[in-house]
LOTORKOL-353824 format. One record per residue (C-alpha): x, y negated, z; residue in three letters; residue number from 1. Coordinates in steps of 0.2 Angstrom, whole numbers, always signed. Layout:
BEGIN
X_Y_Z_ALA_NUM
...
END
This chain:
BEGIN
+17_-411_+353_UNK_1
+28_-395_+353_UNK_2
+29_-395_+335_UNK_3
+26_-407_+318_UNK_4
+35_-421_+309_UNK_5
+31_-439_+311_UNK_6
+20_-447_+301_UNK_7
+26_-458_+287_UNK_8
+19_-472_+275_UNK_9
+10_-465_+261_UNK_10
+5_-450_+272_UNK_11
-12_-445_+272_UNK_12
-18_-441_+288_UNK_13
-34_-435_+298_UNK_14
-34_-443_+314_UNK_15
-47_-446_+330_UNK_16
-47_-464_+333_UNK_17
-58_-473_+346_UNK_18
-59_-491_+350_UNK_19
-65_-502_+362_UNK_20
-66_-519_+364_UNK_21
-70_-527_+381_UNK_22
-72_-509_+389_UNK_23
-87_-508_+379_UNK_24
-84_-493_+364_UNK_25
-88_-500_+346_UNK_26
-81_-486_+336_UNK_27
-78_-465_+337_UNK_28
-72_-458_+324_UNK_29
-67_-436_+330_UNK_30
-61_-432_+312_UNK_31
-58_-446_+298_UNK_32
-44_-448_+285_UNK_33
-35_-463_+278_UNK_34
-19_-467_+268_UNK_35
-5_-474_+279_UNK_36
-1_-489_+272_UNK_37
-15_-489_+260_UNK_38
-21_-508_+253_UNK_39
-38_-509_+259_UNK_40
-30_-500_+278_UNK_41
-28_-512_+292_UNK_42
-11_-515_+295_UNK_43
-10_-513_+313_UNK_44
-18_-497_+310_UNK_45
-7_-492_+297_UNK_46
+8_-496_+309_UNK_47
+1_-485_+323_UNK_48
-2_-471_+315_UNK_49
+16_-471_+308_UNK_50
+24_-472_+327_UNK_51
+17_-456_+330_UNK_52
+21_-437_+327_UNK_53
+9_-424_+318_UNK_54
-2_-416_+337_UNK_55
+3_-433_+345_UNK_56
-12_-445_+355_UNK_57
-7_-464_+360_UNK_58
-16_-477_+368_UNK_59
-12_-497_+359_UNK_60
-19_-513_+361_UNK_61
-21_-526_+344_UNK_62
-24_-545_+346_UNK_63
-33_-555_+331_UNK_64
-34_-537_+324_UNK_65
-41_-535_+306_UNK_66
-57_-527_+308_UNK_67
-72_-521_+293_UNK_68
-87_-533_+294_UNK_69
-97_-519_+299_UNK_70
-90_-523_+318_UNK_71
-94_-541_+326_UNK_72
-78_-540_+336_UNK_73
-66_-553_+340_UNK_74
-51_-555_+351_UNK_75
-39_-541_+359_UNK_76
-44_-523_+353_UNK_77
-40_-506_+361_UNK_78
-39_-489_+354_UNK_79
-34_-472_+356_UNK_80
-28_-463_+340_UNK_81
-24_-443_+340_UNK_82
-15_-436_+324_UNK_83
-26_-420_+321_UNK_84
-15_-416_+305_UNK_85
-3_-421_+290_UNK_86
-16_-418_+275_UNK_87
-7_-413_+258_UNK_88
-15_-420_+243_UNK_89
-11_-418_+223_UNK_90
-6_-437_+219_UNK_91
+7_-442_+232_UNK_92
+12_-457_+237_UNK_93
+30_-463_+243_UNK_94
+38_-476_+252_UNK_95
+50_-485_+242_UNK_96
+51_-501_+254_UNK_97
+71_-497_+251_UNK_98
+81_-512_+261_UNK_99
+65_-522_+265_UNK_100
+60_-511_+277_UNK_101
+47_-496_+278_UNK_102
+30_-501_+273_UNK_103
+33_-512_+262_UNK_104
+33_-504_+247_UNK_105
+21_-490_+242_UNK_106
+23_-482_+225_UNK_107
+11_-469_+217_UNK_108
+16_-462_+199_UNK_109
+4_-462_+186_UNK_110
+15_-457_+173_UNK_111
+32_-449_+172_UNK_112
+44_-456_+163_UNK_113
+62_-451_+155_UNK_114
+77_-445_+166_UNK_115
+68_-444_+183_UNK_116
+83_-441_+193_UNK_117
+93_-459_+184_UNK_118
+86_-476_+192_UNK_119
+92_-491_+193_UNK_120
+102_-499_+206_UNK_121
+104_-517_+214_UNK_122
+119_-519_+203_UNK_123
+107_-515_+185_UNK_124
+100_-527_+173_UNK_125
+80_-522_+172_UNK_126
+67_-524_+162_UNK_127
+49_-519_+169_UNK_128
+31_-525_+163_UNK_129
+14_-528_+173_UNK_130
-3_-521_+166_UNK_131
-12_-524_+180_UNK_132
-16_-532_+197_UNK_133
-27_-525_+210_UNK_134
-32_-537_+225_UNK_135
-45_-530_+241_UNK_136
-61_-535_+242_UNK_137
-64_-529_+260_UNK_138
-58_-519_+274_UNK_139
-59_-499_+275_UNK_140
-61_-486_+290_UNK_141
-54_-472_+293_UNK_142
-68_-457_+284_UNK_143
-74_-470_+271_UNK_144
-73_-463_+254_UNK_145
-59_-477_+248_UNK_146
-47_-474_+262_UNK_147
-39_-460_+256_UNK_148
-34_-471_+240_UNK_149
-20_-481_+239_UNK_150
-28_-494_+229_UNK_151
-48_-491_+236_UNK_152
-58_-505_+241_UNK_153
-48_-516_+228_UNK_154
-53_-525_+211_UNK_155
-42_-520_+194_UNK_156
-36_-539_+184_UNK_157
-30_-535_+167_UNK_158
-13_-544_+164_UNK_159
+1_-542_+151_UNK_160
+18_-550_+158_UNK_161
+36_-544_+155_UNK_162
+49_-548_+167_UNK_163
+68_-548_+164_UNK_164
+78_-547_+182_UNK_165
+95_-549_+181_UNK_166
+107_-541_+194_UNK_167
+114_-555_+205_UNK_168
+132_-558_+204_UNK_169
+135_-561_+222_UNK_170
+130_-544_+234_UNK_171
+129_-556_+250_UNK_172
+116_-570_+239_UNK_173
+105_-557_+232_UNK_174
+87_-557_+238_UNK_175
+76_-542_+238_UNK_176
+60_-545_+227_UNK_177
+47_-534_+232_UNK_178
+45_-533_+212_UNK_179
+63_-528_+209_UNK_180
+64_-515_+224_UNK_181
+46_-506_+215_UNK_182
+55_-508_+198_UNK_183
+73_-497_+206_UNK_184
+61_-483_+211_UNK_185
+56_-481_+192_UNK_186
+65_-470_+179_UNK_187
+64_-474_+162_UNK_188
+47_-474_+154_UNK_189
+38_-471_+173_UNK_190
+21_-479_+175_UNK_191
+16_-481_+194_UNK_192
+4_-491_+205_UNK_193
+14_-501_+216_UNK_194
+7_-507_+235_UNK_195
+14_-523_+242_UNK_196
+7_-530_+259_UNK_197
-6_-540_+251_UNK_198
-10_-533_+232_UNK_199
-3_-519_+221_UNK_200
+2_-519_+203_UNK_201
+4_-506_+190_UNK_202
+23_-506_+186_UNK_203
+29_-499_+167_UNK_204
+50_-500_+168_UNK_205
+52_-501_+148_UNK_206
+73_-503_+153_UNK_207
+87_-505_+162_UNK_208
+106_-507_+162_UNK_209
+119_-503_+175_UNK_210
+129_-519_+178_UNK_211
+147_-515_+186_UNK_212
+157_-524_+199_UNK_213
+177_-523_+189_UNK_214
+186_-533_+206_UNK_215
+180_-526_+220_UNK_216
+190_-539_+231_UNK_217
+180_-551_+226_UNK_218
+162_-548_+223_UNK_219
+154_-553_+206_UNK_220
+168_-561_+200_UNK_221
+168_-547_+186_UNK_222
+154_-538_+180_UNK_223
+153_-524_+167_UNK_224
+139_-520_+157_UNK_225
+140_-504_+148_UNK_226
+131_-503_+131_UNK_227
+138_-486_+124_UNK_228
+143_-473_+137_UNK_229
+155_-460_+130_UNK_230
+149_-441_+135_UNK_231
+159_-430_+146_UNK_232
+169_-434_+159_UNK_233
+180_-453_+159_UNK_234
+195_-456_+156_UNK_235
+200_-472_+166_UNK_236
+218_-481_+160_UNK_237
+231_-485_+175_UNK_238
+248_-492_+176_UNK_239
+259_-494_+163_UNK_240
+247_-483_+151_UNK_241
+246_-492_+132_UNK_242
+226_-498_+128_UNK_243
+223_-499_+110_UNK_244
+206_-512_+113_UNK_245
+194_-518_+100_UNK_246
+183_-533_+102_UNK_247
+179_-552_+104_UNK_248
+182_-567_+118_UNK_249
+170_-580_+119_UNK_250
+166_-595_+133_UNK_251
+151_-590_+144_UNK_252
+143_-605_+141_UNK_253
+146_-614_+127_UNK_254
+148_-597_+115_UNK_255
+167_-605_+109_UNK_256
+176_-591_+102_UNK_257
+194_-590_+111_UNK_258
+202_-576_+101_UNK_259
+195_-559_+95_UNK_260
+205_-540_+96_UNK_261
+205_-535_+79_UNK_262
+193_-539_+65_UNK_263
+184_-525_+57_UNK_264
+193_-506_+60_UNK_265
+207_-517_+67_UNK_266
+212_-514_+84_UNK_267
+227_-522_+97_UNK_268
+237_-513_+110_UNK_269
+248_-518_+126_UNK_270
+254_-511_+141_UNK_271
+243_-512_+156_UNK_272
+252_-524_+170_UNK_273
+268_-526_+159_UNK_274
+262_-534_+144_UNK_275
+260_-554_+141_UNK_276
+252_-553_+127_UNK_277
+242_-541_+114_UNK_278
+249_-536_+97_UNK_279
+238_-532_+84_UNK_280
+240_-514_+75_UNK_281
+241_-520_+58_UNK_282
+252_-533_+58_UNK_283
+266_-532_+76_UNK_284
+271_-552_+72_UNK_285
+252_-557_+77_UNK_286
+249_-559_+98_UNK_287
+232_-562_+106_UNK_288
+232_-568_+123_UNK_289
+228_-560_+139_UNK_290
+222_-563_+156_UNK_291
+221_-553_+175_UNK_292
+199_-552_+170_UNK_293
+202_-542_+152_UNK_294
+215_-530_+162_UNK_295
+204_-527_+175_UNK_296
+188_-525_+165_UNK_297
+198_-513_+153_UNK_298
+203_-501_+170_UNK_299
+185_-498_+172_UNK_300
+182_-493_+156_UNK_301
+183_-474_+148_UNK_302
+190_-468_+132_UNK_303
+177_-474_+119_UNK_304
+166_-486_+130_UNK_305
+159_-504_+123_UNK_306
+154_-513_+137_UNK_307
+149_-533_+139_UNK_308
+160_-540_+151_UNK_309
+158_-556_+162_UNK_310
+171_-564_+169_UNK_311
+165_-578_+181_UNK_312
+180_-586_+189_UNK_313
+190_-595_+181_UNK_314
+205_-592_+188_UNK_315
+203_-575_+183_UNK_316
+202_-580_+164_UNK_317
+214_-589_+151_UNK_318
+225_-601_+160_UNK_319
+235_-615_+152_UNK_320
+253_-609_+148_UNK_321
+266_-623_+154_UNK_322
+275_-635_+142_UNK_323
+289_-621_+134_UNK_324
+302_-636_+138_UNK_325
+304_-632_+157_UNK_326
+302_-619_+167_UNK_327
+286_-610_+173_UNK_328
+279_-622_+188_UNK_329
+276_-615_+204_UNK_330
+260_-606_+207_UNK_331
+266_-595_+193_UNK_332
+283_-592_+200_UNK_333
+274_-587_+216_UNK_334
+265_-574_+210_UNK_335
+255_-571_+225_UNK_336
+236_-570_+219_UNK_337
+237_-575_+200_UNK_338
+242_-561_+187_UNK_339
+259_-567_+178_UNK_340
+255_-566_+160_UNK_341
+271_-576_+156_UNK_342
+285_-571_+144_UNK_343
+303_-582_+144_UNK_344
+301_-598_+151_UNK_345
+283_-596_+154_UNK_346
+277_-592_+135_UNK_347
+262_-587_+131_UNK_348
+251_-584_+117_UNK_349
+237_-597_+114_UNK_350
+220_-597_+110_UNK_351
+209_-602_+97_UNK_352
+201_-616_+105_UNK_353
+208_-625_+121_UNK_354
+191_-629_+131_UNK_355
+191_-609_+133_UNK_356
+204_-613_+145_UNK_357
+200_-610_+164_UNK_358
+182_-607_+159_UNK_359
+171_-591_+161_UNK_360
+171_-579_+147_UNK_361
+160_-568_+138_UNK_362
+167_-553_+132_UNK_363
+159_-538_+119_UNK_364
+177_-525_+122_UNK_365
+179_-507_+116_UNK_366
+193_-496_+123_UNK_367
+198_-487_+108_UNK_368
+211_-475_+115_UNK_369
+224_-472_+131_UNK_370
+243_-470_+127_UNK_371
+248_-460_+144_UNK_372
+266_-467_+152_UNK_373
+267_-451_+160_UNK_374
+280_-436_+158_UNK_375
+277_-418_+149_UNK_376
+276_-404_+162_UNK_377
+285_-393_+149_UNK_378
+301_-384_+150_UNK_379
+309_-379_+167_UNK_380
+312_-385_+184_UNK_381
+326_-396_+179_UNK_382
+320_-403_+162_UNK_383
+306_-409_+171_UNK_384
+315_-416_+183_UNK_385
+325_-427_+168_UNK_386
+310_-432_+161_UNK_387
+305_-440_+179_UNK_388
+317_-449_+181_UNK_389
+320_-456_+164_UNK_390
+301_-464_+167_UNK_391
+309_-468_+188_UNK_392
+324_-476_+178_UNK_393
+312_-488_+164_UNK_394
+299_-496_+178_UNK_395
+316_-501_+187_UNK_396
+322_-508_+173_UNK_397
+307_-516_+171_UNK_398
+303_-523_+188_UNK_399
+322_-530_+185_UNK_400
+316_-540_+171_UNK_401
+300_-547_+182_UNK_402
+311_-551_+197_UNK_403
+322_-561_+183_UNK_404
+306_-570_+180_UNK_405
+300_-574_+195_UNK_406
+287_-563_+195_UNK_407
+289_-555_+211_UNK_408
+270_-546_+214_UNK_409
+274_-537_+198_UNK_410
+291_-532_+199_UNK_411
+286_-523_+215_UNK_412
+273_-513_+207_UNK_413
+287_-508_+195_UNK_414
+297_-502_+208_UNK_415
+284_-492_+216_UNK_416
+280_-484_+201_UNK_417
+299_-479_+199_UNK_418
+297_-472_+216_UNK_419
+282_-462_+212_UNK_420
+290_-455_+199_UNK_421
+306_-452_+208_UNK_422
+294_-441_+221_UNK_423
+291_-431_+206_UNK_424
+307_-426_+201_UNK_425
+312_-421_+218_UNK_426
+297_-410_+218_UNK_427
+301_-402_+203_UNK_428
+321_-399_+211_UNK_429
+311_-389_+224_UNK_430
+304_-378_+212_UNK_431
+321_-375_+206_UNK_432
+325_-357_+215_UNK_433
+307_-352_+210_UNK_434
+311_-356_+192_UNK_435
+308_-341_+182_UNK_436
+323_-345_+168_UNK_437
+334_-344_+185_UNK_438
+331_-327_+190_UNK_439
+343_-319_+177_UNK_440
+360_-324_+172_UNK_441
+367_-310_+156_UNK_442
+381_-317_+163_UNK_443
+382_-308_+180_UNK_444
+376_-291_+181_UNK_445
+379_-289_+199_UNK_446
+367_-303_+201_UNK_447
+355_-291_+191_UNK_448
+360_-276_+200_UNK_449
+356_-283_+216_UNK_450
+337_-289_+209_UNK_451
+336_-271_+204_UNK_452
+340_-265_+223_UNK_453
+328_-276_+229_UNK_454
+310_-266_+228_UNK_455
+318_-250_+236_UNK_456
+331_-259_+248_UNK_457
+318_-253_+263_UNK_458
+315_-233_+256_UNK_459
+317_-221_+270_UNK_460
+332_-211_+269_UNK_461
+324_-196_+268_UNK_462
+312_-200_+252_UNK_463
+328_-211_+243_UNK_464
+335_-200_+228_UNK_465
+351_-208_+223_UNK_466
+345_-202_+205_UNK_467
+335_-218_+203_UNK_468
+346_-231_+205_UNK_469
+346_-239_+190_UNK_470
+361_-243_+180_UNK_471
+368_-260_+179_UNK_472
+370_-264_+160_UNK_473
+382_-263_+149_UNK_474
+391_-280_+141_UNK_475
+404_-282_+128_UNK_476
+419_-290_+137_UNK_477
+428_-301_+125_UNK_478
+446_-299_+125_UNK_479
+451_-319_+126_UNK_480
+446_-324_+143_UNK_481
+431_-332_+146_UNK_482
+434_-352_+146_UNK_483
+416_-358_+150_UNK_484
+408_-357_+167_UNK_485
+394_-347_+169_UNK_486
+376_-352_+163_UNK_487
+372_-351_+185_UNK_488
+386_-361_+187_UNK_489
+381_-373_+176_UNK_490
+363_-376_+182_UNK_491
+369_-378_+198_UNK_492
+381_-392_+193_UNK_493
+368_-399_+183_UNK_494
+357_-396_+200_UNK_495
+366_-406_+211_UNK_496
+369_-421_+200_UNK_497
+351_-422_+198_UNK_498
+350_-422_+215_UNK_499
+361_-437_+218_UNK_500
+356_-446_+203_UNK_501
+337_-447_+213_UNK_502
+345_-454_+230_UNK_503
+353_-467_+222_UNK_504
+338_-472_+212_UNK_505
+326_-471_+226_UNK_506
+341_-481_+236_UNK_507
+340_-494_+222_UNK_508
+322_-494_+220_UNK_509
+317_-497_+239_UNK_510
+331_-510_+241_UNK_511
+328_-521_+227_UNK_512
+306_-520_+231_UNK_513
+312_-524_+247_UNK_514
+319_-539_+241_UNK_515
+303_-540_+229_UNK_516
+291_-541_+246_UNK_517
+303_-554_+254_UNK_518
+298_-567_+244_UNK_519
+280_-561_+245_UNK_520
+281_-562_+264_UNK_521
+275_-541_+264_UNK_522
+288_-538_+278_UNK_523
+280_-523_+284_UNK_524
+283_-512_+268_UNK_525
+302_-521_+269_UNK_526
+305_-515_+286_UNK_527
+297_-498_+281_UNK_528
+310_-496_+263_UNK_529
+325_-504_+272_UNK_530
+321_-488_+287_UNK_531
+319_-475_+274_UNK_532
+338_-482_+267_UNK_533
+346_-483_+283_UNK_534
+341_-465_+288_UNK_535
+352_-460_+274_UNK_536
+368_-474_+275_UNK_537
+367_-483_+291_UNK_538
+381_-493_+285_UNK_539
+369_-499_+271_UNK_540
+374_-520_+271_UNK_541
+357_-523_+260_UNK_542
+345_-513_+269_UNK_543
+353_-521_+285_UNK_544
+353_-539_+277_UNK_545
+336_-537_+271_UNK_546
+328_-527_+286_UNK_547
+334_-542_+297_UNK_548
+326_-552_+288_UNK_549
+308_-543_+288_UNK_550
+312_-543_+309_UNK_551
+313_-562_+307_UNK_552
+300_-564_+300_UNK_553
+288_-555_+312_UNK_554
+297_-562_+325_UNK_555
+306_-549_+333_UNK_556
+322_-560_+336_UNK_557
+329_-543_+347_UNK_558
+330_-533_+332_UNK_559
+334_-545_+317_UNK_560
+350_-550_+328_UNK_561
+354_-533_+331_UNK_562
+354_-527_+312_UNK_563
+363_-544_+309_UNK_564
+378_-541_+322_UNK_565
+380_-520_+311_UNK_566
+380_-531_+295_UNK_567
+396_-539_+303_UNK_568
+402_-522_+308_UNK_569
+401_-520_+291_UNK_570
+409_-533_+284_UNK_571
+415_-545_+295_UNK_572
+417_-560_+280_UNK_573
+397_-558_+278_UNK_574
+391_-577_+280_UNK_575
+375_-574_+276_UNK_576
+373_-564_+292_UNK_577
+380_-575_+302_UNK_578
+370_-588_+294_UNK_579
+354_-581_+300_UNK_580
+361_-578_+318_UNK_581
+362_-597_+320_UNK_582
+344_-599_+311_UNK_583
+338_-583_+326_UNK_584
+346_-594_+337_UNK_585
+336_-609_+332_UNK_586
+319_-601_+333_UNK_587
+322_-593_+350_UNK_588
+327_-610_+356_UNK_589
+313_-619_+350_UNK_590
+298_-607_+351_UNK_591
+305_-594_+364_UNK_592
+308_-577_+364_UNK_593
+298_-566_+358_UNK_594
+303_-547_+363_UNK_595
+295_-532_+356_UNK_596
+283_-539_+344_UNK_597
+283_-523_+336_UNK_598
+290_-507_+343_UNK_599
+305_-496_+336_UNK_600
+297_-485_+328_UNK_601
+289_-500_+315_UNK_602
+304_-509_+316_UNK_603
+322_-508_+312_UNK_604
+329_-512_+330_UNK_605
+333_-494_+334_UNK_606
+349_-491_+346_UNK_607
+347_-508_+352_UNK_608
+354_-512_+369_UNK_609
+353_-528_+379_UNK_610
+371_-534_+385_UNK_611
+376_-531_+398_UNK_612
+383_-548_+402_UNK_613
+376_-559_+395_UNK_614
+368_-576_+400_UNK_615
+358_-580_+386_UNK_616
+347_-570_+372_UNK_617
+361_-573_+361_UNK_618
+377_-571_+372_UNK_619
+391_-558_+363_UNK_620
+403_-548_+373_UNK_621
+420_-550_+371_UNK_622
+427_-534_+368_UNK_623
+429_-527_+350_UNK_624
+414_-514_+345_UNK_625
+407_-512_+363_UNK_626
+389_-512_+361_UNK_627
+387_-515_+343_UNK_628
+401_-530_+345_UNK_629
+409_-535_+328_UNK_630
+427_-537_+323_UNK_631
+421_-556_+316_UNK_632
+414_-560_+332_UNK_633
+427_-551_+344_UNK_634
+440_-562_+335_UNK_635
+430_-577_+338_UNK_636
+433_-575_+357_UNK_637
+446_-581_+368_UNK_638
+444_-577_+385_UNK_639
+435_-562_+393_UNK_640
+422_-574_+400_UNK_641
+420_-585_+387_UNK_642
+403_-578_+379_UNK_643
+399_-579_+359_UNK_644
+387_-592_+353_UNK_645
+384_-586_+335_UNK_646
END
């Protein structure tokens, strides 16, 4: 065909169709209509007519086909079929097969229902009821009056049955119900007819509830039912932002309550990933526990939402504290997966019942209200830049206190808050020049003159009139000279403190999460802070230490010992350097070399050249500082030919 779209289930169509069976033709049919996909349609007729294009003609061939009992014919079919043209009728019908597959599904609305444009999803709790079932009775033909009818030819069984789906936890276990798949194509209150392959329903969805993943990590280990939606856009918590919470805990299965949120108009309140424990409004003395599947339910949640929330791993729920008597034992010093909700020496506030421990939960929660960590955008340049960095230097202080505790995953997020924040006050000091408060100084009227030059600065000399220069302004000179500097000078004193006072932080912050990520084995992100240090203080001994140690630990042997022969340039009494040249040494020795695992640029190995004498991979020269030698190790040496075994 030159033109036309192809034809689709729940078209109607007018089609010529011609078939024979053992060259002997049994029917002609030059102009009849049908209902792709209709019940009481063949199916292999239904399926050709939807490989074709509006204009198109195809020849086919069907075994065993399905055939009315108007025709005595058995066996292997053929037929011509021609697609005259794409009829449109009043009562549509769609295809809402969805992930079964086209055909599957054929859906014709009797009634609309509320809020056409919101349906359900895979991931929503429904609720639909059957009124009726419709089963054929016999094959039609293409021209019969009940072939343009998706449910023609079929007989209407009264029924009355109400079906609760849930939405399966577990994406990759879900199985698609030809049911549930009819039921996500209805809004609200929506009547329709629905086709299936071998009978059709009528379909009423009386409700439905969007079910929410909260960790999308791990599929269906939380889920969020919303049971009031605020109205307007959502506000959603994030790091460090105080949750004022209002609701009650329970065990999934046996209904044991573990600890409630507030009773009444009560509420409780903590700080999100900071926090061990919650502290109710009306009395600060009282704690209620936490665990890693409230916090993440709650970062889903909007200003004024209640939501029922289903936390199905248990790991992910209330977790025994250790004995108060000895330290915190080690999957809770490790901090790789679990959340560390432990205060000093692993304390932690109880629940009400102890079989709520390490079992799924069952929560009805309300978020009450979002206390922003965040700074003002008021005042100047410079007083925004102060109020960044106040917030830079609290999450550093914080993450110190984690990395005290051994809680290593959190201290790191402290620290890249601190740096976040430390990006913002450098922004703002780039705004400084453009500051409006810096554009005049009462203090320097030649400053002023010169602002007031600017506009005609480029008159030709020919239009300029002297006349209009403006004149500087007049100040009262004091007699007593002036002991104060200059409100300029002053803010660019205060300017360049501010200045320093963020490299230094961001130095801090990046060495000590570098640190941080050691112990979590994230060497990447190490070799990436100890870089970003270096670039400014080459002669940085922590950023050295603590890069080699990244290199090490992605096996680039070349670079670690290279960073660990510039920690002895540094300081030639560092032992721990040379400690983890005789642990480089051991791991070449026994596992090999292993050169370039990662290239310079992701590294720290930059500048690195082999030497030129030596015999093994971890040979020294013997001359003080020739390349990269140390003063420890050229002291070491005794003869020019001797080479340095670190």
């Amino acid at each position: 065909p030159k033109q036309g779209r192809r034809v689709r289930f729940g078209d109607t169509v007018a089609a010529r169709l011609a078939c024979s069976s053992q060259n002997e033709v049994f029917s002609s049919i030059e102009d009849g209509r049908f209902l792709v996909g209709a019940l009481a349609i063949p199916r292999w007729l239904s399926c050709a007519a939807a490989s074709l294009v509006e204009g198109e003609r195809g020849d086919f061939e069907a075994d065993d086909a399905a055939l009315p009992a108007r025709f005595a014919v058995e066996g292997l079919i053929s037929f011509e079929l021609e697609i005259l043209e794409i009829v449109a009728v009043v009562q549509k019908t769609e295809d809402a097969s969805g992930r079964l597959g086209q055909g599957s599904v054929l859906k014709q609305t009797l009634k609309d229902g509320e809020e056409h444009w919101r349906r359900p999803t895979a991931r929503s709790d429904i609720t639909y009821s059957l009124q009726a079932r419709y089963v054929p009775t016999g094959w039609c033909w293409p021209g019969d009056d009940d072939a343009v009818l998706l449910v023609g030819g079929c007989t209407r069984e009264s029924m009355d049955e109400t079906i609760e789906s849930r939405a399966c936890a577990d994406p990759m276990q879900r199985k698609a119900e030809p049911l549930r798949v009819a039921a996500e194509a209805c809004a609200k209150g929506e009547t329709a007819i629905v086709a299936l392959l071998d009978e059709a329903f009528e379909l009423s969805l009386i409700d439905f509830c969007e079910v929410e993943d909260c960790f999308p990590e791990r599929a269906g280990a939380i889920s969020k039912k919303i049971i009031q939606a605020p109205d307007g856009s959502r506000a959603v918590p994030s790091d460090l932002d105080v949750v004022v919470v209002r609701g009650v805990v329970k065990a999934r299965d046996s209904g044991t309550i573990a600890c409630a949120y507030g009773t009444g108009e009560g509420t409780v309140s903590w700080r999100l990933d900071e926090d061990a424990s919650a502290t109710f409004d009306s009395a600060s003395e009282l704690k209620a526990p936490l665990c890693r599947g409230i916090e993440l339910a709650i970062r889903r949640m909007s200003i004024g939402e209640t939501a029922d929330v289903t936390i199905h791993a248990p790991d992910l729920c209330f977790v025994r504290p250790p004995s108060t008597a000895c330290a915190p034992t080690a999957p809770r010093i490790d901090d790789l997966q679990a959340f560390h909700y432990g205060g000093d020496r692993g304390a932690l506030s109880a629940v009400a019942d102890s079989r709520c421990y390490s079992c799924p939960l069952q929560c009805r929660l309300e978020l009450v209200a979002i206390q922003r960590f965040n700074a003002s955008s008021d005042g100047d340049a410079l007083q925004r830049c102060e109020a960044r960095l106040a917030l830079a230097e609290d999450a550093k202080q914080r993450g110190s206190q984690h990395y005290d505790r051994s809680a290593f995953a959190r201290a790191s997020r402290r620290y890249g808050d601190a740096l976040r924040q430390i990006e913002d006050a450098a922004d703002a000091l780039e705004h400084f020049e453009n500051d409006p408060e810096n554009e005049f100084d009462p203090s320097e009227p030649s400053r002023y003159c010169k602002a007031a030059l600017d506009p005609i600065i480029d008159t030709p000399s020919s239009d300029f009139d002297y006349e209009d220069l403006p004149r500087p302004p007049t100040f009262d000179v004091p007699d007593v000279p002036k002991a104060e500097d200059s409100l300029r000078e002053k803010r660019n004193r205060r300017y360049a403190e501010l200045q320093a006072r963020c490299l230094e932080l961001e130095r801090l912050c990046r060495l000590n999460r570098a640190a941080c990520d050691l112990k979590r084995c994230e060497y990447q992100r190490v070799c990436d802070d100890c870089h970003s240090v270096l670039k400014d203080d080459p002669e940085d001994l922590k950023a050295l230490f603590r890069g080699g140690k990244a290199l090490v630990g992605i096996k680039d042997y070349d670079g670690a010992r290279s960073l660990f022969h510039r920690c002895l340039d540094v300081d030639a009494d560092c032992k721990d350097a040379e400690k983890m040249l005789r642990h480089v040494a051991k791991l070449e020795a026994g596992n090999g070399t292993m050169k370039g695992a990662f290239p310079p640029a992701r590294g720290l190995g930059f500048n690195r050249r082999p030497p030129e004498k030596a015999g093994v991979a971890h040979d020294r020269p013997d001359v003080e500082g020739e390349q990269g030698g140390s003063k420890r190790a050229s002291s070491m040496v005794d003869e020019a030919d001797l080479p340095f075994k670190a």
